[in-house]
N, C-alpha and C positions, 0 to 999 in steps of 0.2 A: 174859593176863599183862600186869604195867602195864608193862612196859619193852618188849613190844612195840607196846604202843599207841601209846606214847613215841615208839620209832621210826619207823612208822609214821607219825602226824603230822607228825613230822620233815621227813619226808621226800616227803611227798602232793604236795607242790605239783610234783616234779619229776618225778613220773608221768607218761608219754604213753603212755596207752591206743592200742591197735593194735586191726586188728579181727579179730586172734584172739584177743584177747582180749574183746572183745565176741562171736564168736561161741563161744568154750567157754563163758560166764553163759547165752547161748538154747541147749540143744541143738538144737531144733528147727528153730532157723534153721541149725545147721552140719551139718546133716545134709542139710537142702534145700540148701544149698552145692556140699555132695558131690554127689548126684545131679546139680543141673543143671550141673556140671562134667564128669559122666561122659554126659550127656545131648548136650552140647557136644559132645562127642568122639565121641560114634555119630553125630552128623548130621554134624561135616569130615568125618568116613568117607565117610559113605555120598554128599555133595556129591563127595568127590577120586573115589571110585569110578566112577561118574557121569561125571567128567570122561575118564575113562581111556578108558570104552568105545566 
């Protein structure tokens, strides 16, 4: 559509990209995100565990 090109251009310059926004464009990178966030949290586990014993 040209009027949202329009605005769009408009508007580009005041854009600031985040990086979830760079990571929804790679799935591949927001999926390895996931894991190695979930991967983080089974190793403080099993370090805090560790520490208890």
């Amino acid at each position: 559509m040209e009027e949202e090109e329009r605005i769009n251009g408009d508007f580009n310059h005041q854009v600031i990209p985040s990086i979830t926004d760079w990571l929804d464009k790679n799935l591949f990178l927001e999926w390895g995100a996931i894991a190695g966030a979930v991967a983080l949290g089974f190793i403080a586990g099993q370090v805090s565990n560790d520490k208890q014993s």
